[in-house]
N, CA, C and O of each residue as an XYZ file, in Angstrom:
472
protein
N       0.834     -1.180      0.000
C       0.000      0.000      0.000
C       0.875      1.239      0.000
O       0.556      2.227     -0.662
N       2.090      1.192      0.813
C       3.026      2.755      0.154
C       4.033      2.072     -0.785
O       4.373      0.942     -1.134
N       4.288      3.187     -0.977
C       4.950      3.283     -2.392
C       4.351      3.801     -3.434
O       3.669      4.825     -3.410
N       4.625      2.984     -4.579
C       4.721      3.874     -5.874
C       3.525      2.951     -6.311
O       3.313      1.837     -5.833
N       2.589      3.716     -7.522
C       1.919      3.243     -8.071
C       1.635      3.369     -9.672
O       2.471      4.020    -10.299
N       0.835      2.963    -10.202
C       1.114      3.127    -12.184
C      -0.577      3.470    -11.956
O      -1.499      2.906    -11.367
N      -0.410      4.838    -12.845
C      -1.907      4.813    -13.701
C      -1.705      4.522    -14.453
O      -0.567      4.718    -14.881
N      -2.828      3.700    -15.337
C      -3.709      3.389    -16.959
C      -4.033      3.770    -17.388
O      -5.250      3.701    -17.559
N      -2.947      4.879    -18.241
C      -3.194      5.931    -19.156
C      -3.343      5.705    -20.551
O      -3.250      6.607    -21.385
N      -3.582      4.469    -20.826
C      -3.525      3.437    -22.144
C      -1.754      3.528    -22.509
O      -1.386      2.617    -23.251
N      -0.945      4.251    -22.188
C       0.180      4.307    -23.070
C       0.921      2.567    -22.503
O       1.425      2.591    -21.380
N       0.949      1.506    -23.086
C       1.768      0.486    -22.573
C       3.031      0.643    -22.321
O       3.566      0.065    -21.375
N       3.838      1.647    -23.335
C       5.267      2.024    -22.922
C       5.131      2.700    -21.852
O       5.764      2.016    -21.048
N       4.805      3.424    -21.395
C       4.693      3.791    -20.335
C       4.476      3.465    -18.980
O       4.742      4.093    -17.955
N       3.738      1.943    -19.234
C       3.040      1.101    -17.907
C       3.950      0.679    -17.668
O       4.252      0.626    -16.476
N       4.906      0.132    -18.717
C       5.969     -1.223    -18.710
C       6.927     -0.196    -17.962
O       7.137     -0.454    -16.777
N       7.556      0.973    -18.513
C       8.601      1.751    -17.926
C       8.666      2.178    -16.411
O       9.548      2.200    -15.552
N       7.114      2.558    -16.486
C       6.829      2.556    -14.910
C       6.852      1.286    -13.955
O       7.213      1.444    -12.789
N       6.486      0.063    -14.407
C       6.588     -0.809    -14.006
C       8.521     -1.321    -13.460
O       8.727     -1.457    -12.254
N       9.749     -1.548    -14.499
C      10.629     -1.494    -14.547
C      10.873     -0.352    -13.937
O      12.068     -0.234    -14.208
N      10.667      0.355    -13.456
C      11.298      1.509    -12.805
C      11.157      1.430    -11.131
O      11.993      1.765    -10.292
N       9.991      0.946    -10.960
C       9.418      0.481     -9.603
C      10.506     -0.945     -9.602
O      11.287     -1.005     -8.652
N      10.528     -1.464    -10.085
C      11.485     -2.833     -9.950
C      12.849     -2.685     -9.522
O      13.361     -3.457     -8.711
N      13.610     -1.457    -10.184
C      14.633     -1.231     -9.886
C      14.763     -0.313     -8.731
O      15.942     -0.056     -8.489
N      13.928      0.246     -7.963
C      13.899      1.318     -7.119
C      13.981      0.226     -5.843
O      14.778      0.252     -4.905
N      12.422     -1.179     -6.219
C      11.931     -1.106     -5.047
C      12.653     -2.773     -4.683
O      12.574     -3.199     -3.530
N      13.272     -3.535     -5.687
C      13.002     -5.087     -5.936
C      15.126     -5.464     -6.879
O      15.433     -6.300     -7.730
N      15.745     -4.731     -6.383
C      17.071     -4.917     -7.034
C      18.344     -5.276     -6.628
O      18.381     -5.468     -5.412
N      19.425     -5.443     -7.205
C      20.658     -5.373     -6.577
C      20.780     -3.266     -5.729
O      21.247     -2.923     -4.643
N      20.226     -2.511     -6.695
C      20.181     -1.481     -6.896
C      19.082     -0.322     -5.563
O      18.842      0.873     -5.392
N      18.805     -1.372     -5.059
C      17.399     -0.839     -3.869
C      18.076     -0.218     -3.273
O      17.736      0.963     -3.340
N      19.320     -0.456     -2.393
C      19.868      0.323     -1.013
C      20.156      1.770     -1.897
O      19.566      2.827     -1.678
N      21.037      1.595     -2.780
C      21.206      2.752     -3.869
C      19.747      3.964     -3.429
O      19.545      5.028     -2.844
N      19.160      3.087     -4.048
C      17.694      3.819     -4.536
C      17.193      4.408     -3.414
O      16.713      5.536     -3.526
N      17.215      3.710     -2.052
C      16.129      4.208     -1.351
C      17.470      4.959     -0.011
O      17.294      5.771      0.898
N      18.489      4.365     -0.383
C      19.346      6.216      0.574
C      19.328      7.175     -0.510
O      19.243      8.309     -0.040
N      19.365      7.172     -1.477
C      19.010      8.060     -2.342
C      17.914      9.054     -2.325
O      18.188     10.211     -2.642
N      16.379      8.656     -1.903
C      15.647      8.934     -2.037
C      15.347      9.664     -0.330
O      14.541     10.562     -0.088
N      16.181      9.021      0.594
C      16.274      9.275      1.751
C      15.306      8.526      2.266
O      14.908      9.217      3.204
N      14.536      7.342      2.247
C      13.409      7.186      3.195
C      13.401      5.806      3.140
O      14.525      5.323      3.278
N      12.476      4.987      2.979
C      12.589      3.594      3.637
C      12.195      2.319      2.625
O      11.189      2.455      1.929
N      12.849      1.280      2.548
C      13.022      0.428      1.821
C      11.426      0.056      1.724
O      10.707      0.444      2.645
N      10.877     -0.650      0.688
C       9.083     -1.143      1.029
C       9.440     -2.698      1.126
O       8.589     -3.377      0.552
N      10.513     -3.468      1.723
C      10.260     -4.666      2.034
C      11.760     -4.787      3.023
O      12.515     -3.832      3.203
N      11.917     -5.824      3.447
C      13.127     -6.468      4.325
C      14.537     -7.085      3.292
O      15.624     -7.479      3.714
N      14.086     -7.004      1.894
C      15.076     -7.862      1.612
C      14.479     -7.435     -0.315
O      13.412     -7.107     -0.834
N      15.633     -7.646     -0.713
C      15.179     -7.818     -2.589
C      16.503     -7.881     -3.304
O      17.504     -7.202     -3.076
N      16.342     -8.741     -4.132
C      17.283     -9.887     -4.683
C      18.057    -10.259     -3.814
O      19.137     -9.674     -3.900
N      17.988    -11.082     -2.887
C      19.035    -11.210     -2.050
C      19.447    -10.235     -1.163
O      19.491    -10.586      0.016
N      19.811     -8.922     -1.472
C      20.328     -7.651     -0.076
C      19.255     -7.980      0.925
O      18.159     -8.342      0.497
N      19.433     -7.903      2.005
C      18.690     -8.021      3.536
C      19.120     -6.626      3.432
O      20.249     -6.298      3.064
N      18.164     -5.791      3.775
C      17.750     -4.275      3.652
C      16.774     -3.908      4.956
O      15.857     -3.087      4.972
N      17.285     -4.837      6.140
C      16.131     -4.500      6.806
C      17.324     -3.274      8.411
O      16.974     -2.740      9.463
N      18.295     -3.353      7.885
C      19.344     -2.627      8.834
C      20.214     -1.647      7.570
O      21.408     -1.455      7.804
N      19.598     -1.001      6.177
C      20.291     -0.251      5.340
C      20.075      1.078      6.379
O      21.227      1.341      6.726
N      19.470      1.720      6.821
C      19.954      2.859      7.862
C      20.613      2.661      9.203
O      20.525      3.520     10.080
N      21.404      1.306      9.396
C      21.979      1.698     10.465
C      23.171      2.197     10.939
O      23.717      1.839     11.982
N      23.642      3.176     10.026
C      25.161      3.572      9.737
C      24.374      5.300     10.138
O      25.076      6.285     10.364
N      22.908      5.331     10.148
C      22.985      7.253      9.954
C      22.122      6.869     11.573
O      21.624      5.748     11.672
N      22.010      7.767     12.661
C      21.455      7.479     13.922
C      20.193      8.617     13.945
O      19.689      8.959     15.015
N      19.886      8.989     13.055
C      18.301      9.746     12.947
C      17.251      8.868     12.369
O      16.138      8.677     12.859
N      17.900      8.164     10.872
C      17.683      7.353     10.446
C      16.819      5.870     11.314
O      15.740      5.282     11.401
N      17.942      5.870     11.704
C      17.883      4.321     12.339
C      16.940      4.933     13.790
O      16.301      3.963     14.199
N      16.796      5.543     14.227
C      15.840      5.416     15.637
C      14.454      6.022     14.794
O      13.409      5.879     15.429
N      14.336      6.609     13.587
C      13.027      6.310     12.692
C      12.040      5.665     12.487
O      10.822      5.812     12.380
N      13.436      4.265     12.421
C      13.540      3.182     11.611
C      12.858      2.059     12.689
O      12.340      1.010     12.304
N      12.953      2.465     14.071
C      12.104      2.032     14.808
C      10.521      2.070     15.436
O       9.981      1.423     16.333
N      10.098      3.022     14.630
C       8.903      3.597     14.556
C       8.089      3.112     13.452
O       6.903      3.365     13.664
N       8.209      2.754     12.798
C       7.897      2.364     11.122
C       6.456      1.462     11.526
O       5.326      1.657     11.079
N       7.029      0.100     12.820
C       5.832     -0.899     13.196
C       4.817     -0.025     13.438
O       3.649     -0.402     13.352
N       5.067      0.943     13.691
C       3.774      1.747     14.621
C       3.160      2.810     13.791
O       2.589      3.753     14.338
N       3.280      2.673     11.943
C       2.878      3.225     11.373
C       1.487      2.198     10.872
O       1.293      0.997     11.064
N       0.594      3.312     10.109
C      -0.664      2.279      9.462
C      -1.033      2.625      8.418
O      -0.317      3.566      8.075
N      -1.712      2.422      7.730
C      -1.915      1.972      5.868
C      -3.354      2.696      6.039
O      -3.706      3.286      5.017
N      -4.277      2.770      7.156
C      -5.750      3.228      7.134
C      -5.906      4.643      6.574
O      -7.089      4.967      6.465
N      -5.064      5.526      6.210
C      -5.548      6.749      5.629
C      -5.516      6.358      4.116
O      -5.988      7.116      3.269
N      -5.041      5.353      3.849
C      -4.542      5.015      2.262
C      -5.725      3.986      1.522
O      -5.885      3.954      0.301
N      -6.418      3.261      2.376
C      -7.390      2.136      2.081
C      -8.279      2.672      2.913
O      -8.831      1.601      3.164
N      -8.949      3.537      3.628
C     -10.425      3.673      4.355
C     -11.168      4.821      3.576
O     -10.960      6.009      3.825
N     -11.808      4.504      2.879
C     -13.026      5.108      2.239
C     -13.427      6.370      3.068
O     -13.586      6.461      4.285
N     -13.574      7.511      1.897
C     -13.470      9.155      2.914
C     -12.894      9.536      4.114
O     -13.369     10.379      4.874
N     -11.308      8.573      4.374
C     -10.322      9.641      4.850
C      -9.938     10.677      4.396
O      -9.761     11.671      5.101
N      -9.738     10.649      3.153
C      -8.959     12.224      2.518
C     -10.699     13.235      3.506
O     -10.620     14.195      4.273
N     -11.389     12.847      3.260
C     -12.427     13.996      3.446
C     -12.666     14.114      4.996
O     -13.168     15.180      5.353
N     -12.385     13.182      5.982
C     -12.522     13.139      7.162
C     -11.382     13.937      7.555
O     -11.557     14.608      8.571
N     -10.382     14.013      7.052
C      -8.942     14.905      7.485
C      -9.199     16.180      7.192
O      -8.843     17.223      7.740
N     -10.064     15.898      5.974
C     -10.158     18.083      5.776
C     -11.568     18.031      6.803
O     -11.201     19.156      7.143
N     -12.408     17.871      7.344
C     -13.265     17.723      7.834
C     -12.730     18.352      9.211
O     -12.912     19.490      9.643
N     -11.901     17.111      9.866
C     -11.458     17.588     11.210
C     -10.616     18.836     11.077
O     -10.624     19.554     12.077
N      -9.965     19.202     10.152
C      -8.954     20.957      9.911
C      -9.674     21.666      9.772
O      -9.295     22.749     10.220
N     -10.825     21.702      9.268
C     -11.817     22.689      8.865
C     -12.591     23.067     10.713
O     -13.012     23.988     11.413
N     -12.363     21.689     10.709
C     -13.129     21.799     12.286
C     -12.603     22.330     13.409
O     -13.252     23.099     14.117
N     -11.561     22.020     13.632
C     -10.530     22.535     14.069
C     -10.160     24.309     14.242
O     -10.055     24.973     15.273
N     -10.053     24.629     13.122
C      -9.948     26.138     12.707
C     -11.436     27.015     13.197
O     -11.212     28.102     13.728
N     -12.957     26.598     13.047
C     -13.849     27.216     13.492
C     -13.631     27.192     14.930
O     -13.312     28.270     15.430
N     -13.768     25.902     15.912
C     -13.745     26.122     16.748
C     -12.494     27.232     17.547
O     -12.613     27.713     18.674
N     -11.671     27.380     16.877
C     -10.410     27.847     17.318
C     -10.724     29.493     16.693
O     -10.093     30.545     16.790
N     -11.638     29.227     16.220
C     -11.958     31.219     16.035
C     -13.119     31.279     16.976
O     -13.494     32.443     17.114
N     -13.719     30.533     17.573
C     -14.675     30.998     18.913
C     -16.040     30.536     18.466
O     -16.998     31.109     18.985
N     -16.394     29.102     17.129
C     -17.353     28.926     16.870
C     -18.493     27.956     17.795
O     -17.730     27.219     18.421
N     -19.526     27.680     18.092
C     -20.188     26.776     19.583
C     -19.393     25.403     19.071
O     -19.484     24.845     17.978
N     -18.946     25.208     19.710
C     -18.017     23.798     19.584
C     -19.173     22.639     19.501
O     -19.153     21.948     18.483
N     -19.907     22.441     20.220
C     -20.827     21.026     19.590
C     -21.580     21.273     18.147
O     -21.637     20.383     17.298
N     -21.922     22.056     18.038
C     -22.567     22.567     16.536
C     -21.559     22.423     15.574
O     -21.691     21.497     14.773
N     -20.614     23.125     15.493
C     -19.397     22.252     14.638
C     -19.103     21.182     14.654
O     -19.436     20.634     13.602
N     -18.658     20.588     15.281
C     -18.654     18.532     16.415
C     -19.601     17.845     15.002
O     -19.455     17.048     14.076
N     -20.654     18.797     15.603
C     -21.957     17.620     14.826
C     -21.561     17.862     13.333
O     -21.070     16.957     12.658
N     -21.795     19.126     12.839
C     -21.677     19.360     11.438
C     -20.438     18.560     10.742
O     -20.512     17.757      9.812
N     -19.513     18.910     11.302
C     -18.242     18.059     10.460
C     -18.520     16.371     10.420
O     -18.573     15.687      9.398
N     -18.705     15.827     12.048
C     -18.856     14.548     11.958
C     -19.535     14.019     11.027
O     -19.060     13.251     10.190
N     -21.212     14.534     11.109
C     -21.882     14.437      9.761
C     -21.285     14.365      8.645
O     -21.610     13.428      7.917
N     -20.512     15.069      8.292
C     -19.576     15.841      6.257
C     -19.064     14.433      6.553
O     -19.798     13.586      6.045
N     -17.822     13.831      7.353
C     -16.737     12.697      7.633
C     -17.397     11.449      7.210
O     -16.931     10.560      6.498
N     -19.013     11.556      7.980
C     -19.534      9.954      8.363
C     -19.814      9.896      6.514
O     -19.421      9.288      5.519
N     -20.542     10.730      6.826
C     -21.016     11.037      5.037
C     -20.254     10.231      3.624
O     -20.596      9.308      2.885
N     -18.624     11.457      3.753
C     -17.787     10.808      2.918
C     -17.100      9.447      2.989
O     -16.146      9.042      2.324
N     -17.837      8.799      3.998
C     -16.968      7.163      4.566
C     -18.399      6.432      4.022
O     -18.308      5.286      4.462
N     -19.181      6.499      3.567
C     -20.121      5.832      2.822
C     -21.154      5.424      4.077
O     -22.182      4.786      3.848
């Protein structure tokens, strides 16, 4: 679920390139390359063989990051009207914080959130 993804823009050269490009970034001899490069974090433990699951432990910002990662989650990326529940709660956020009746907002946004989550 993170990482990189291909739209289907009909162009096949394009799918394939994108495709091969994700391969070599994410799936290579070439990964550690790619992803200190990119500065951020490998999307698996291991590819072709490199064990990539200790490639930041030479930088110490990195690596105590790198311990946080388990305690990340995928639910803003796969739950149906998050993007709209996040502007929902900022929007909400900001009235109440200019002096608006705080349950009347509460309700209104929750409503917009529940709404965009089907």
């Amino acid at each position: 679920i993170w990482g990189f993804g291909i739209f289907d823009n009909g162009d096949q050269a394009r799918i394939d390139a994108s495709k091969q490009f994700i391969k070599f970034m994410c799936d290579s001899a070439h990964t550690v390359d790619a992803v200190k490069t990119a500065n951020y974090f490998a999307v698996r433990t291991a590819a072709e063989g490199t064990d990539l699951s200790s490639i930041w432990a030479d930088n110490p910002i990195m690596a105590e990051y790198t311990k946080l990662m388990p305690y990340l989650g995928d639910y803003y990326q796969v739950t149906t009207g998050w993007a709209a529940a996040r502007t929902e709660w900022w929007n909400m956020l900001q009235e109440v914080g200019t002096g608006a009746d705080v349950a009347t907002v509460l309700e209104a946004h929750e409503a917009a959130a529940n709404s965009a989550a089907g």
